[in-house]
DSSP file (Angstrom, degrees, kcal/mol; ACC not computed):
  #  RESIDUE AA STRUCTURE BP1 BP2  ACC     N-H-->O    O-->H-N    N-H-->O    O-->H-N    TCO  KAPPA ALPHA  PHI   PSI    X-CA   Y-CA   Z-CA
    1    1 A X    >>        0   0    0      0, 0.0     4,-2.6     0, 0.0     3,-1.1   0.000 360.0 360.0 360.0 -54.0  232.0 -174.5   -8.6
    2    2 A X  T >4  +     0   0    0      1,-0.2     3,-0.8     2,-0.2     5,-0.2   0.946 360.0  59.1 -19.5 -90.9  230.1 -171.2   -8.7
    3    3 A X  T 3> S+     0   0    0      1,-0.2     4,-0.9     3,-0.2    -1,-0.2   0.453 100.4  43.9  44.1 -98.2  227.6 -173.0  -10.5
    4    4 A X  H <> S+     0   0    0     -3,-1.1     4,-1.8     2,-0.2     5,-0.3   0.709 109.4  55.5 -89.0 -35.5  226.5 -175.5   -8.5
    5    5 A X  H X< S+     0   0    0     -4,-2.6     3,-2.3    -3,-0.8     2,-1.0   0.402 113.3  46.6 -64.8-114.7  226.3 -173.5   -5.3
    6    6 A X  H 3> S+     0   0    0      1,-0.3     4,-1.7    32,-0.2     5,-0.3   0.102 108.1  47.8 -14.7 -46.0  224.2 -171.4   -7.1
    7    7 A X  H 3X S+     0   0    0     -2,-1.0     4,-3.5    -4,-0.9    -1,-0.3   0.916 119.0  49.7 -43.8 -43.6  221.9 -174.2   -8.7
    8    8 A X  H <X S+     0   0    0     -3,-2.3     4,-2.2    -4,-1.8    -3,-0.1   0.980 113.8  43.8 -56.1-100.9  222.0 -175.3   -4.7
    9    9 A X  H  > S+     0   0    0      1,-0.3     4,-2.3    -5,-0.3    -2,-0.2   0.672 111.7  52.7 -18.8 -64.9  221.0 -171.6   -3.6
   10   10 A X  H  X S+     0   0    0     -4,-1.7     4,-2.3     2,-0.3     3,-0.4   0.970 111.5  44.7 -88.4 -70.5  218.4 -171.3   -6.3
   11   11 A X  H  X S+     0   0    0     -4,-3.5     4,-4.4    -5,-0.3    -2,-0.2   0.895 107.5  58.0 -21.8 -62.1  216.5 -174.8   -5.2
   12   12 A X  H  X S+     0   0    0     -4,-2.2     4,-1.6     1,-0.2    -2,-0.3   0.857 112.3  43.3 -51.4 -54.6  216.7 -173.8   -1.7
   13   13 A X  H >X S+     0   0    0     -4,-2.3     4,-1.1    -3,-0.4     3,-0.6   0.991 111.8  45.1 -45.9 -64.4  214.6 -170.3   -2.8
   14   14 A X  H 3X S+     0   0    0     -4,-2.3     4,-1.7     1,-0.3     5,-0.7   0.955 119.3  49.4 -59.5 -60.6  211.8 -171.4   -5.1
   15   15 A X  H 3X S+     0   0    0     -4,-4.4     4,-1.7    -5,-0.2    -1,-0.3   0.766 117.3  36.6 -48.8 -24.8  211.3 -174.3   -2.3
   16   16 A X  H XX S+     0   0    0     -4,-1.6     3,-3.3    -3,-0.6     4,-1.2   0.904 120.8  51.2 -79.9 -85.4  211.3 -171.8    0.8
   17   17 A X  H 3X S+     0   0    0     -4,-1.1     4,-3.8     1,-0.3    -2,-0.1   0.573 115.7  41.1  10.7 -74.2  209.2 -169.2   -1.7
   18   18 A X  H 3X>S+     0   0    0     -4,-1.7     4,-1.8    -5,-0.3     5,-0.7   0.899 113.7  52.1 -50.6 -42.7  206.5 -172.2   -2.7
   19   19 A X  I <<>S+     0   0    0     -3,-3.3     6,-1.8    -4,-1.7     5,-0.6   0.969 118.1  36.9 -71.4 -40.4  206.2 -173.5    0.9
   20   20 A X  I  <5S+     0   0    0     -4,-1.2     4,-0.4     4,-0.3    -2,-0.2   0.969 126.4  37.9 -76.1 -58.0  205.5 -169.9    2.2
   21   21 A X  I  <5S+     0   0    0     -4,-3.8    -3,-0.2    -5,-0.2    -2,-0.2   0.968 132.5  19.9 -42.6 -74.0  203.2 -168.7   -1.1
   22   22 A X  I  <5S+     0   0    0     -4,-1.8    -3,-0.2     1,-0.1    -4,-0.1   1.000 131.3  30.6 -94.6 -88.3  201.3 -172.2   -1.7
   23   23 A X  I   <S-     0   0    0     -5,-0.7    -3,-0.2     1,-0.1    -1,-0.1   0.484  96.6-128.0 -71.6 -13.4  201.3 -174.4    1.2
   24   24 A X      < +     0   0    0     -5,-0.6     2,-0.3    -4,-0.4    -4,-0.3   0.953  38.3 178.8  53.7  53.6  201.3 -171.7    3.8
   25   25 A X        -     0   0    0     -6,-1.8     2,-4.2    -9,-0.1    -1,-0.2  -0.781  40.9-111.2 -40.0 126.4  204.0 -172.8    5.7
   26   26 A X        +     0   0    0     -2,-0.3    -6,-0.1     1,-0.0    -7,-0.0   0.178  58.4 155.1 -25.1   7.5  205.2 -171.0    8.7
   27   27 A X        -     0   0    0     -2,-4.2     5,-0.1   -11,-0.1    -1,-0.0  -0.200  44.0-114.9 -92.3 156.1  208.6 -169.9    7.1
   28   28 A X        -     0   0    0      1,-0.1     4,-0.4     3,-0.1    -8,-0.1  -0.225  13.8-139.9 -57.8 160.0  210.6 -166.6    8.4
   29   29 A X  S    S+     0   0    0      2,-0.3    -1,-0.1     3,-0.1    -2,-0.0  -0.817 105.0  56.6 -96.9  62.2  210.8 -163.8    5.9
   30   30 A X  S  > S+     0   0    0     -2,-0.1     4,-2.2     3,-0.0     5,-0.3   0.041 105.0  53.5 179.5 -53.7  214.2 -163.2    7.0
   31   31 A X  H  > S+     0   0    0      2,-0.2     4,-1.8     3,-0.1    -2,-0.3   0.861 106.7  45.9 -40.4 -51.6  214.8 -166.6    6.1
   32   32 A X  H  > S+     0   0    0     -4,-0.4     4,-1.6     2,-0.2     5,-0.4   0.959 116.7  54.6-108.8 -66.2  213.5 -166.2    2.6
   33   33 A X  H >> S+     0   0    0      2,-0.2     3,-1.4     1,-0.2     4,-1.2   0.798 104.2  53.9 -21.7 -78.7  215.8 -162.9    2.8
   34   34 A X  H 3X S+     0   0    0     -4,-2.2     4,-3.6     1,-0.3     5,-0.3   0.850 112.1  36.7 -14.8 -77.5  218.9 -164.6    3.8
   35   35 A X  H 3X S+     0   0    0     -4,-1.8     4,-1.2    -5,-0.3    -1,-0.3   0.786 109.5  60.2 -81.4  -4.4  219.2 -167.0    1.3
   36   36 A X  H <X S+     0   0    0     -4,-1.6     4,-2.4    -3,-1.4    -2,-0.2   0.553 112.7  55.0 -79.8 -26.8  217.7 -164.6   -2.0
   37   37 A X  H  X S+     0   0    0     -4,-1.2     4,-2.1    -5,-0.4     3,-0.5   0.964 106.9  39.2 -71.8 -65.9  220.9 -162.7   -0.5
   38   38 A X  H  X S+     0   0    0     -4,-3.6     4,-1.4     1,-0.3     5,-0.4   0.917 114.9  59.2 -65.6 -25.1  223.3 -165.4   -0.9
   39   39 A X  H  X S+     0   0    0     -4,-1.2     4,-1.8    -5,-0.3    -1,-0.3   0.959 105.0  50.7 -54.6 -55.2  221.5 -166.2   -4.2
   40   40 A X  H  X S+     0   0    0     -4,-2.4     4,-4.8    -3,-0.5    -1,-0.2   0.893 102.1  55.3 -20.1 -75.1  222.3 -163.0   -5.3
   41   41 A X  H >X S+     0   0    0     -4,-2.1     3,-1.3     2,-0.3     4,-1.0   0.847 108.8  54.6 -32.4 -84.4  226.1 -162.9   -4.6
   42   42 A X  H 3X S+     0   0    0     -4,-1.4     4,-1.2     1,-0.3     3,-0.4   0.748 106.7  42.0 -23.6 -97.0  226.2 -165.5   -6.4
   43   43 A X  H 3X S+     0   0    0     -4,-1.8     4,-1.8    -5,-0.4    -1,-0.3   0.868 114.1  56.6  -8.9 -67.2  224.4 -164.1   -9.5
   44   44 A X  H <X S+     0   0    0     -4,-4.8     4,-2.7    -3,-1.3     5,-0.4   0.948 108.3  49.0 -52.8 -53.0  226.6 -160.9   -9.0
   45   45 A X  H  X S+     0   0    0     -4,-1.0     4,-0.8    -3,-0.4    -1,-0.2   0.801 111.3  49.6 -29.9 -49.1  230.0 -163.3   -9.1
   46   46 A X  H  X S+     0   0    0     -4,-1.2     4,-2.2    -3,-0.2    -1,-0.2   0.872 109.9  44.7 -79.5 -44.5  229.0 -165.0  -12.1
   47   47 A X  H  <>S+     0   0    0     -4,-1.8     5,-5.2    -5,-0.2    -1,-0.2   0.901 113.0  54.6 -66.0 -39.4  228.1 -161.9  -14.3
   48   48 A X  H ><5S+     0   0    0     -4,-2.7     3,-2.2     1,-0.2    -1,-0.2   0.906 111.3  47.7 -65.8 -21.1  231.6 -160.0  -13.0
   49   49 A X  H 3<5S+     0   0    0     -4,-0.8    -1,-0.2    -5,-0.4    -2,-0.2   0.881 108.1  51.5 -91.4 -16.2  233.4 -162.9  -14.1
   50   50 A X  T 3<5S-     0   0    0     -4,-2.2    -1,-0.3     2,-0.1    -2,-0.2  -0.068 116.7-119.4 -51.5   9.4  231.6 -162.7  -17.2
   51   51 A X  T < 5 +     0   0    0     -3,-2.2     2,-1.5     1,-0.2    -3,-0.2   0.550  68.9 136.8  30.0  23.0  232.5 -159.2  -17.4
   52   52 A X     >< -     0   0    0     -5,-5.2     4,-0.6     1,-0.2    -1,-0.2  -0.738  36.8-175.5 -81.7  94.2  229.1 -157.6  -17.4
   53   53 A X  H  >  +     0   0    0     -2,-1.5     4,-1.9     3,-0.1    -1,-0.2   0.810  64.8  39.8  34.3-107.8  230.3 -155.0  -15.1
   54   54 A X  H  > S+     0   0    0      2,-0.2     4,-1.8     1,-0.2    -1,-0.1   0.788 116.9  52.2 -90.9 -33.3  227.4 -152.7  -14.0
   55   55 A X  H  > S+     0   0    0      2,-0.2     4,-2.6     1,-0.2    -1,-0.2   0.831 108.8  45.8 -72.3 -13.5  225.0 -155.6  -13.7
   56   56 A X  H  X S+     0   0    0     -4,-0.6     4,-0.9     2,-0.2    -2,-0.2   0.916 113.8  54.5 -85.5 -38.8  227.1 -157.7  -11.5
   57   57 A X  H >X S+     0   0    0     -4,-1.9     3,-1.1     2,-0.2     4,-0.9   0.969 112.1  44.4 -43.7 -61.9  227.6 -154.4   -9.6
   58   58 A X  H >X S+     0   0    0     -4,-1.8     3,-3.3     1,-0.3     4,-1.1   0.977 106.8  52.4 -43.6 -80.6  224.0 -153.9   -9.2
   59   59 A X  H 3X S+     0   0    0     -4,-2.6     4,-1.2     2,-0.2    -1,-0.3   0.749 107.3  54.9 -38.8 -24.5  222.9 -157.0   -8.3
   60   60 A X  H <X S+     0   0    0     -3,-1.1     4,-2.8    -4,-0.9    -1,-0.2   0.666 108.6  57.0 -76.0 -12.1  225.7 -157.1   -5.3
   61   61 A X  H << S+     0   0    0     -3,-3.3     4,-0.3    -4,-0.9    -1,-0.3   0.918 102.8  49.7 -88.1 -42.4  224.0 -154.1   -4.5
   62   62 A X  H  < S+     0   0    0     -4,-1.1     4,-0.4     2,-0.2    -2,-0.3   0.392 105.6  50.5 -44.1 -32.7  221.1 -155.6   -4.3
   63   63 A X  H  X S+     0   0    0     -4,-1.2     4,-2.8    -5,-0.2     3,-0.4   0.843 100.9  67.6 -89.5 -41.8  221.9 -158.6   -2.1
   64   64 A X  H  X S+     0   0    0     -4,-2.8     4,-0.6     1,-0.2    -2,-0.2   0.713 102.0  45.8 -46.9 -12.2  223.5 -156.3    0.4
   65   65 A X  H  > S+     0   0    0     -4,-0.3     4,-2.4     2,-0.2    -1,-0.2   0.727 112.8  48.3 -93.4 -27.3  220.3 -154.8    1.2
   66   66 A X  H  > S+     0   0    0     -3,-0.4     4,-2.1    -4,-0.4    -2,-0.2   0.880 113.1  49.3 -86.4 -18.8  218.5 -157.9    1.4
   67   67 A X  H  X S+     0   0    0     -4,-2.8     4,-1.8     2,-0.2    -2,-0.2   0.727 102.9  56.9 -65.9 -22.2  221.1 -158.9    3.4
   68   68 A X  H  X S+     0   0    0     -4,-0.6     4,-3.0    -5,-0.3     5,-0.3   0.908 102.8  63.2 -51.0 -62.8  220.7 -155.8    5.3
   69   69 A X  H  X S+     0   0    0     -4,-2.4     4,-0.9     1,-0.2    -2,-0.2   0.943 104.9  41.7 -22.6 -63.1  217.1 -157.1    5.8
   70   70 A X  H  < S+     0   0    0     -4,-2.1     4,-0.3     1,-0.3    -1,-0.2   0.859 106.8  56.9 -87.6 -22.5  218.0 -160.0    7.6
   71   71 A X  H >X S+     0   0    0     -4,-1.8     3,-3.4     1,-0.2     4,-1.5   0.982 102.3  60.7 -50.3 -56.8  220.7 -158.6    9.9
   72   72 A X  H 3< S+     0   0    0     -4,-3.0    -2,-0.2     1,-0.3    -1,-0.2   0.687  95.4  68.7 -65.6 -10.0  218.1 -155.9   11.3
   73   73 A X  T 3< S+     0   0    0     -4,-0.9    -1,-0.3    -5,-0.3     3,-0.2   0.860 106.1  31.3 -35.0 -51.5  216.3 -158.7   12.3
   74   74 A X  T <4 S+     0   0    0     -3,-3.4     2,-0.4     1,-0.5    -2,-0.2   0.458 133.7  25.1-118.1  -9.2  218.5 -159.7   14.7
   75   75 A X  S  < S-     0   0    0     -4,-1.5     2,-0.7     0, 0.0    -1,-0.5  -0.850  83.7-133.1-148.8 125.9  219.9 -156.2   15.8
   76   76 A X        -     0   0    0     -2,-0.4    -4,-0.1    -3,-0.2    -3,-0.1  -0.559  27.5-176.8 -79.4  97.5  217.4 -153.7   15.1
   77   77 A X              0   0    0     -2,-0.7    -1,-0.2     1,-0.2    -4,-0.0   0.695 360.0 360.0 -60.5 -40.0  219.5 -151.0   13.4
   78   78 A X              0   0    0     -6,-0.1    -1,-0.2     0, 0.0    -2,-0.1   0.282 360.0 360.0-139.8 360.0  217.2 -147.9   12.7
């Protein structure tokens, strides 16, 4: 199940990613944030359940700050 959101989650990046890089499309950075977060998690799930530990730690660590990102969007924090 994991998986497939992630496969889902991963599309959903390179396309936001391409449209913003290459076509110049309008899209939020906070957007782009947002889901690279949930992309993450993901990634972080799969590796703990894999037992890698320290990467799966890391990476979680890592989507909370981009998640961090996109929250201070909407209530400016510092």
């Amino acid at each position: 199940m994991f998986r497939v959101l992630e496969v889902i989650v991963a599309s959903a990046t390179l396309i936001l990613l391409l449209s913003h890089w290459i076509f110049s499309f309008n899209v939020s950075i906070d957007l782009i944030a947002l889901v690279s977060a949930f992309l993450y998690v993901f990634l972080g799930m799969r590796y703990l359940k894999e037992d890698r530990v320290i990467r799966g730690t890391i990476i979680l660590v890592v989507s909370s700050m981009m998640a961090f990102i996109f929250i201070e969007s909407f209530i400016p924090i510092t």
